[in-house]
C-alpha positions as CSV (number, residue, x, y, z in Angstrom):
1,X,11.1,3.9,-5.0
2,X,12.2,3.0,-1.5
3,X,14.8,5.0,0.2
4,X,18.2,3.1,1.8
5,X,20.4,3.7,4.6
6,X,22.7,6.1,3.6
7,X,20.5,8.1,1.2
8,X,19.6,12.0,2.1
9,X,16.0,12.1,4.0
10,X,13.6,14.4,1.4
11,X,13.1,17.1,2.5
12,X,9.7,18.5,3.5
13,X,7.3,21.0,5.5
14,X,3.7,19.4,7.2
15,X,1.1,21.0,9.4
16,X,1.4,18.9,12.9
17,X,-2.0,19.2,14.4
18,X,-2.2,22.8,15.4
19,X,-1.3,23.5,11.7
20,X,2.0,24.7,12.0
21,X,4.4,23.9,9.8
22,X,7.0,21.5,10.9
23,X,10.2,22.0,8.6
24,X,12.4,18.6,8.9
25,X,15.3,21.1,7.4
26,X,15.1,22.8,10.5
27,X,16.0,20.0,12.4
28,X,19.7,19.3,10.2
29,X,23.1,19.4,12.3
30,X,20.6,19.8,15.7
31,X,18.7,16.7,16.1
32,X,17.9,13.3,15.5
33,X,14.5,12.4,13.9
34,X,12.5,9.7,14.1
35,X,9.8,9.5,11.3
36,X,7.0,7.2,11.6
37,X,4.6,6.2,9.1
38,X,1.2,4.8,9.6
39,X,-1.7,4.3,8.3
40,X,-4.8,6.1,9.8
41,X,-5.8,7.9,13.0
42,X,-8.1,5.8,16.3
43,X,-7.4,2.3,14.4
44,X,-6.5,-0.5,17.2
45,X,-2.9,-0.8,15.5
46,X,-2.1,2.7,14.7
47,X,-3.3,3.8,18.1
48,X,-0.9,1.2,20.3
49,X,2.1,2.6,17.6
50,X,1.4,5.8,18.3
51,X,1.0,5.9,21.6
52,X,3.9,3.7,22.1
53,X,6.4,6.3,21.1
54,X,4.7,8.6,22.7
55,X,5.0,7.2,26.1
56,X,9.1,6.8,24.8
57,X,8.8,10.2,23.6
58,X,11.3,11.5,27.0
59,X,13.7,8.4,26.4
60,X,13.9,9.4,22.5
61,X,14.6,13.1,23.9
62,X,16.8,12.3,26.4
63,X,19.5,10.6,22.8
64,X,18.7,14.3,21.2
65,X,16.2,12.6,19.2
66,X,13.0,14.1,17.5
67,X,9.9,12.1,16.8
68,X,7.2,12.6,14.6
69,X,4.3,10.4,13.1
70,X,2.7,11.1,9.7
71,X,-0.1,10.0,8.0
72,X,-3.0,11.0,5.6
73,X,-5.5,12.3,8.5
74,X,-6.0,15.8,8.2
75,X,-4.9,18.5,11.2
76,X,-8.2,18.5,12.8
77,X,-8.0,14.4,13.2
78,X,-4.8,14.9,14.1
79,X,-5.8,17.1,17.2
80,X,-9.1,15.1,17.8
81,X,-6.9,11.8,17.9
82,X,-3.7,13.2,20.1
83,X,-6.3,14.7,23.0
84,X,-8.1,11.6,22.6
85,X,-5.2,9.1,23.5
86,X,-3.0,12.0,24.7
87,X,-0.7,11.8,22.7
88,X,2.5,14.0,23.4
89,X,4.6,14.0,19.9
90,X,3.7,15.7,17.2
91,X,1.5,14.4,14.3
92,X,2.0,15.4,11.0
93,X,-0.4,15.7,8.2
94,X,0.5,14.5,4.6
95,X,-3.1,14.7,3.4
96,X,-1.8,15.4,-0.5
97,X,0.0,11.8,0.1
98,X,3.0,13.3,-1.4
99,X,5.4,12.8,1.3
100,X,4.4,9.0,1.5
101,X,5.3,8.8,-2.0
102,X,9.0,10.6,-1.2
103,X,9.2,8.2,1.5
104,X,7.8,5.0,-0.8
105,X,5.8,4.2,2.2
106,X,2.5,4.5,-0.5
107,X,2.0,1.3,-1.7
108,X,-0.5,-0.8,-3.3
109,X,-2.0,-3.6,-1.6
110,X,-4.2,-6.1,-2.5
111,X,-7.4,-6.6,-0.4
112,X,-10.1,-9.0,-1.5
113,X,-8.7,-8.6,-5.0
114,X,-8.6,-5.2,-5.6
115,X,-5.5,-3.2,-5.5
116,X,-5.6,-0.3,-3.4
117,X,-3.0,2.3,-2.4
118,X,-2.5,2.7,1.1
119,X,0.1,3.6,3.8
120,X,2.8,0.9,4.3
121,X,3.6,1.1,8.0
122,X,7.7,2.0,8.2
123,X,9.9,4.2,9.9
124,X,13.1,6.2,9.3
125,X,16.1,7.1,11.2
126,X,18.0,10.4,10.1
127,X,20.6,11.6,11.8
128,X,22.1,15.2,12.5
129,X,23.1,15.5,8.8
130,X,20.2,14.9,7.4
131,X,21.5,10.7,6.2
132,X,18.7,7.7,6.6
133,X,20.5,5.6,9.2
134,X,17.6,3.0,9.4
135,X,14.7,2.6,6.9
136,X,12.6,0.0,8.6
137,X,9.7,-1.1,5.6
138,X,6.7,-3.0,6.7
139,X,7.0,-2.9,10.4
140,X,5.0,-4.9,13.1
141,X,3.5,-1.9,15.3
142,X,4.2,-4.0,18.3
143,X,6.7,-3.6,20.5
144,X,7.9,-1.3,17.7
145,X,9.0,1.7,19.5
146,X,11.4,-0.2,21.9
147,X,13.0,-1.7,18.7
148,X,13.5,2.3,17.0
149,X,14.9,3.4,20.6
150,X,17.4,0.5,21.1
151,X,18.1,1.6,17.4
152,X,19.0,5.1,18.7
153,X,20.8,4.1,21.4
154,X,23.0,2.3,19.4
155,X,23.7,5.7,17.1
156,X,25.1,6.8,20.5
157,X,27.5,4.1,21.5
């Protein structure tokens, strides 16, 4: 099922890469948060998403906004690929795949025929309460970030 603006964001604790846990509930009537799906660690188009918002990541904090990234790497990927690239925003690891399916960002896809589940890049907006403001399905990694921070700046006008 796919969430819509205006539903409640599920709630949820992940490692990040250091494996502690990162409660979103934590974040309700404090911060935005930013939550980024995509589909694997060190890929070309994953990398250039990631590292995208993390080069934003000030900008995003400077509009009281949190950002995270989540996919199905484990904590130990997760640190290998963040000193890699260094990366500055926290990665989160879903490895059970069960937040993807709160999130319906775990879809299938056909390739070559076959029908295989995988990540569907998309990203979420919450704001202070804890409401999905934006629920952007499917998203072209480039020039991605800009388009979630121009989002966020808008929340603020």
């Amino acid at each position: 099922m796919l969430l819509k603006v205006g539903d409640k964001a599920p709630a949820f604790a992940l490692p990040d890469a250091d494996m502690e846990t990162v409660d979103l509930a934590s974040f309700q009537g404090k911060r935005r948060i930013v939550l980024f799906f995509y589909p694997k660690d060190g890929t070309p188009c994953c990398t250039k998403e990631v590292t995208d918002f993390s080069d934003h990541e000030a900008d995003f904090d400077r509009l009281d906004c949190v950002l995270f990234g989540i996919s199905r790497d484990d904590c130990l990927k997760h640190a290998e690929f963040r000193d890699k690239e260094g990366i500055g925003l926290e990665l989160l690891s879903d490895a059970e795949g069960s937040v993807c399916k709160q999130y319906g960002v775990w879809q299938a896809k056909e390739v070559d025929g076959q029908k295989k589940f995988g990540i569907v890049r998309s990203t979420f907006i919450i704001d202070r309460s804890g409401t999905i403001c934006h629920a952007l399905y499917n998203v072209n990694y480039k020039g991605h970030a800009l388009d979630v921070l121009r989002l966020v700046k808008e929340m603020n006008s």
